[in-house]
N, C-alpha and C positions, 0 to 999 in steps of 0.2 A: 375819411374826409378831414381837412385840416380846418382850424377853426377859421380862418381867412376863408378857404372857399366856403365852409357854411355860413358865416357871418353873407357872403354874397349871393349868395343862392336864397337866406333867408331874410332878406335883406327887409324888405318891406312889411313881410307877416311879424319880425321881432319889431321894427317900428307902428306898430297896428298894434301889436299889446303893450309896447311903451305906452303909447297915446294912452288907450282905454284904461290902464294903470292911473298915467297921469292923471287923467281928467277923474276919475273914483277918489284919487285923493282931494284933490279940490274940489269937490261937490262936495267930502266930509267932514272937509276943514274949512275951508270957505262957501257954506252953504248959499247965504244970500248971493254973494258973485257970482257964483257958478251957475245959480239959474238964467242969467243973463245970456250964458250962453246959449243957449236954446235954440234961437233963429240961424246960427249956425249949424247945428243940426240938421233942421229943417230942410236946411236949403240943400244939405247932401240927400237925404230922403228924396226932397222933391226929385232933387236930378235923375236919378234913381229911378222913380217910378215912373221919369218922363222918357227915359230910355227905353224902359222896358216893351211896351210895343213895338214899336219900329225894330229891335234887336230881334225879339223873337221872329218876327215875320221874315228876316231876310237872310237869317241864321238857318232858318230850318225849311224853309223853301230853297236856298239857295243848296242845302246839302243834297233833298232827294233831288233839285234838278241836274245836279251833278253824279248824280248816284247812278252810273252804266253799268257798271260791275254786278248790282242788282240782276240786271235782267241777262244776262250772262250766265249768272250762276246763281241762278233762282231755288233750285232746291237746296244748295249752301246756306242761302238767306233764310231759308223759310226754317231749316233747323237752327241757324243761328239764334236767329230770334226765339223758337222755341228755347231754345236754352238760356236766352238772357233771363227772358221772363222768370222761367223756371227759380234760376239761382236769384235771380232779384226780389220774387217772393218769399221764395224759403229764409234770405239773409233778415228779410223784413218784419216777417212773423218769428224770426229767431230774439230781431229786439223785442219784439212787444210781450216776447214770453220773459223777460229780461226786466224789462222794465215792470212787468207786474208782480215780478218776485222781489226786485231788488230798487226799489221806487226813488229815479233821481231826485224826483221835487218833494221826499218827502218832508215836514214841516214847512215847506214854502208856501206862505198866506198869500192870498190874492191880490193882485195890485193894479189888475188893472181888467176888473171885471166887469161884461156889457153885462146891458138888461137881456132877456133872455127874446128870442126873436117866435112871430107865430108861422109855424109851419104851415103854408095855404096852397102848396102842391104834391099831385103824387111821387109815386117813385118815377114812373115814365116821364110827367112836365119836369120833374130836375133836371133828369139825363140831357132831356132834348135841350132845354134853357142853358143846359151847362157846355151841351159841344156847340149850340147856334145861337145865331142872334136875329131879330126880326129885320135888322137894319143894318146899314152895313156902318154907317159912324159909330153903332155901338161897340162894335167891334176894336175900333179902335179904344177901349176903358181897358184899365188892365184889371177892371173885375170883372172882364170874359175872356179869360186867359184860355184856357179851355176851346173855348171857340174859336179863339184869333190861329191855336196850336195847331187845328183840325183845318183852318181855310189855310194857314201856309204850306201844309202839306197838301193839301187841294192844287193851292197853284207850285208848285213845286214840279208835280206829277205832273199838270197838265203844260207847261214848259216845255217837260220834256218828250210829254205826246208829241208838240208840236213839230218836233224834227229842227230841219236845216232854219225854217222857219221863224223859228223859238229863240234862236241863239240867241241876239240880241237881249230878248228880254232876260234869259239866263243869264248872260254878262252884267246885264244892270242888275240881277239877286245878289250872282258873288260878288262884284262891286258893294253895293248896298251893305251884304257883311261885311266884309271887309272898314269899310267907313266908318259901321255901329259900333266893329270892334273896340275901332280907334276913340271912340265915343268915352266908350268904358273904360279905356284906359283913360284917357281926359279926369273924365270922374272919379277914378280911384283913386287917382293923385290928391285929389283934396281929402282923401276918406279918413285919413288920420287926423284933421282937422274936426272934421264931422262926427266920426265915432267918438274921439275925446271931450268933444263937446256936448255931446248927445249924454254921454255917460255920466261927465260932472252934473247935467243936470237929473237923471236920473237918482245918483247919489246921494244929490243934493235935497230930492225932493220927495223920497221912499226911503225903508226900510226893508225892501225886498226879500233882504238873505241872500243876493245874487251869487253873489263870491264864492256862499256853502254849496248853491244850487250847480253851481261849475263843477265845485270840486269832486258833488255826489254823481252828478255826468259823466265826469272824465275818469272818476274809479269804477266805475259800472262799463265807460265805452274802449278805455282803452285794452282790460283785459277778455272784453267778450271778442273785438275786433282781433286782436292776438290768435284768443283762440278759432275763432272762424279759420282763418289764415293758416294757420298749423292742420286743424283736426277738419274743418270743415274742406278744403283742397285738397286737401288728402284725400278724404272720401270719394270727391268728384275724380281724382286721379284714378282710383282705384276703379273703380265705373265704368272710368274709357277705355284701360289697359291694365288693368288688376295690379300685383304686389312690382311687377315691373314695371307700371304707369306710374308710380309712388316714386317708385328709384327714379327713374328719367325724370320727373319730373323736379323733386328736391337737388338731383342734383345740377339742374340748370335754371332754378327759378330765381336765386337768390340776386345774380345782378342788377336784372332787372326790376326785382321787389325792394331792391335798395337804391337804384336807381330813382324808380317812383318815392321812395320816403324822405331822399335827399333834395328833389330837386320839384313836389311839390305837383310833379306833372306826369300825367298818364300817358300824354302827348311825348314829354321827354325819353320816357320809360321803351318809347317802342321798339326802335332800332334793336336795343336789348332785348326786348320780347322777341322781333322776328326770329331773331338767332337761337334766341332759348327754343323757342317752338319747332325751330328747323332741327336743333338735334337731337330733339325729343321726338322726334318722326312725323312730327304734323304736316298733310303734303302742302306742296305749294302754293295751290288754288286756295286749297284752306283758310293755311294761315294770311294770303295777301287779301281776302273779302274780310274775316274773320276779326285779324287784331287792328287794323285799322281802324272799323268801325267799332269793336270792344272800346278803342280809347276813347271813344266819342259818344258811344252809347251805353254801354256794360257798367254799372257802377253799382256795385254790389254793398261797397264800402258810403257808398252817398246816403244808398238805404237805410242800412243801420241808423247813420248818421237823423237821417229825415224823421224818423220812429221818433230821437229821441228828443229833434228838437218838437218835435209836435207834442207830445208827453208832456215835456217841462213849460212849453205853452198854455199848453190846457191847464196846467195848476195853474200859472200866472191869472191865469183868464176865471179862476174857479169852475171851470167845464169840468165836465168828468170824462175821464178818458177810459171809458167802458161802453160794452153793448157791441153787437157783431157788425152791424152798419156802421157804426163809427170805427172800429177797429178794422175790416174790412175796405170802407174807405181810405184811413191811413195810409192801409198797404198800397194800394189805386195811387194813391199822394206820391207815395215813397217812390214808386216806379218813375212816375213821371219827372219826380224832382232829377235820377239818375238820367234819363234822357234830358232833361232842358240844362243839365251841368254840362252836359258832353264838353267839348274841345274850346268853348264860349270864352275869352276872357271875363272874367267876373261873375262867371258862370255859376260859384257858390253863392253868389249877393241873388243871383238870378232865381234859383234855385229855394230860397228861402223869400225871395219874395212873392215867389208862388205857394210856399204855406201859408203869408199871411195873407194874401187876395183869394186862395179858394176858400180857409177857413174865416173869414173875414174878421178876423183878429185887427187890432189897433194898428196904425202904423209905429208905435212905438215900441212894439214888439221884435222889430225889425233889426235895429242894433242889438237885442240882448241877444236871440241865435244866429247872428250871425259873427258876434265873438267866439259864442258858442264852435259854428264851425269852423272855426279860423286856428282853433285849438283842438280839434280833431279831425284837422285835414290831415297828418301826416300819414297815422294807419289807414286812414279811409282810402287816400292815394294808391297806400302799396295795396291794397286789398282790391283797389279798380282796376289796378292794370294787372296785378298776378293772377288778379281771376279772367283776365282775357285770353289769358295759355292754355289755362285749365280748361275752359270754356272749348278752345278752338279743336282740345284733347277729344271730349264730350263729342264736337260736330264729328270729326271725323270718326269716331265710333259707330254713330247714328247713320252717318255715311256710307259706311264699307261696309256694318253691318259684321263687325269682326275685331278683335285688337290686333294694336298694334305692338 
């Protein structure tokens, strides 16, 4: 790649750490001033979180009501899924064993810690509180994200019960996405305004250690993500089709995993993927239900990702990031957060504002991981889409019931 086409491909993600650079130095140097900035901040958050219902809603209803393929090739889906889940756990619990050996936030004091809250339901009242609501305005707070997740795939479904019938309202879902997309691109255009802003006042107004706490994330994420990618696909190759699933596999994944590291997109990556898949033997039902939805749903590399910003959270926050429920939960998080990133513009803004709304984290928690992910989207990328091959290897093994 030549530095003109990457400088264009990375066009915006290197102007997002200009910004947060800038504005770090001016909150260090110019402390008093750069608190000022502040309300510009703000007013990116708010947008942000005023987006974030309406997107989900019409993003993820609007996909199952377009989702025919499903009911077509239902037992395809039903292993696929079984296999995201699978790889999306395993990549999950691969951080958290990572992160308790090799601690990104360690030395990092707390800077922004609540009073501690009284637990006054069971295990059953959370569940239920956490996928419904009693009312349906509630629904619309995106601190029932959860709930909102579970009624758009409600009406999503029932859309598409409806038949000839439904259409309409199915046009006005992908309409509606479509719209919210444009929404978020709207919004993101100011985001280097907002995160530089946000950051000088951080800077400005802490001693965090943020910058060490990066650098101890990004030595921890980007050599575990490597190795996943190398040792952990391997193995899943091997699975599907033994020491020849390995060879076919390396030797047609690289395009498209460079594909995905260049250009930032899972979505970009696929065309590439098809072809990789096609002459690695994956049949054709397969791979057309399989990596489509992989680039949309499959995101093995989000999870790691999600583990770690919840970790370097919880220090900020002084929580303690232990105990089987918590940790447990995490991985619950981490799944989800790979499903609401799918194909979404702004989808990692998306995605980390759903760690701070289910763990009810600060909103000012919001710009520090989500620098965080913006600096470990490149592996995450290649890791979402080259495990969409591997994956589609995996179904049709489960499939046939045989290698190929």
């Amino acid at each position: 790649m030549s530095i003109k086409s990457f400088v264009r491909q990375w066009r915006f993600t290197l102007i997002l750490i200009a910004s947060v650079i800038g504005g770090g130095c001016l909150g260090h140097f110019f402390a008093p001033q750069a608190q000022r900035l502040k309300p510009l901040g703000d007013l990116f958050l708010n947008l942000l979180f005023t987006a974030v219902v309406p997107l989900i809603f019409f993003s993820l209803s609007s996909a199952v009501a377009g989702s025919s393929n499903l009911k077509r090739l239902g037992r395809i889906a039903g292993l696929m899924l079984f296999v995201f889940i699978i790889t999306g756990i395993v990549s999950a619990c691969l951080m958290i064993g990572a992160v308790k050996i090799f601690d990104p936030a360690e030395g990092l004091t707390p800077e922004f810690a609540q009073p501690p809250q009284e637990e006054t339901a069971n295990l059953s009242e959370k569940i239920v509180n956490s996928v419904s609501v009693a009312d349906f305005p509630a629904i619309l707070s995106r601190r029932n994200i959860l709930a909102l997740i579970v009624f758009s795939l409600l009406v999503g479904l029932a859309s598409q019960a409806a038949g000839d019938k439904g259409k309409p309202f199915r046009d006005f879902l992908v309409s509606g996405a479509q719209v919210f997309g444009h929404v978020i691109r709207l919004i993101m255009g100011y985001a280097p305004i907002g995160l530089g802003a946000y950051f000088a006042y951080i800077a400005a107004t802490s001693d965090s250690g943020l910058i060490e706490a990066y650098a101890h994330a990004l030595k921890l994420y980007y050599p575990l993500a490597i190795g996943y990618f190398i040792i952990g696909f391997s193995f899943y190759a091997f699975i599907a089709s033994g020491h020849g699933g390995i060879k076919r596999y390396w030797a047609n994944i690289l395009p498209p995993a460079l594909t995905a590291w260049g250009t930032g997109s899972s979505l970009a990556a696929l065309p590439a993927n098809m072809e990789a898949a096609e002459r690695i033997g994956v049949p054709e039902d397969v791979r057309e239900i399989v990596l489509p939805l992989g680039a949309t749903i499959h995101m093995d590399g989000s999870c790691l990702a999600a583990i770690l910003k919840i970790a370097v959270l919880f220090a900020l926050s002084g929580r303690p990031f232990t105990g089987v429920e918590t940790l447990a939960g995490a991985v619950g998080v981490a799944l989800l957060c790979g499903v609401v990133m799918s194909g979404i513009p702004g989808g990692g803004f998306l995605g980390e504002m759903l760690i701070v709304t289910l763990y009810g984290f600060s909103p000012e928690m919001l710009p520090i991981i989500a620098m965080l992910g913006t600096l470990v989207d490149p592996p995450a990328t290649m890791i979402n889409a080259s495990g969409d091959t591997v994956a589609a290897m995996m179904v049709t093994r489960l499939l046939e019931r045989k290698k190929r």
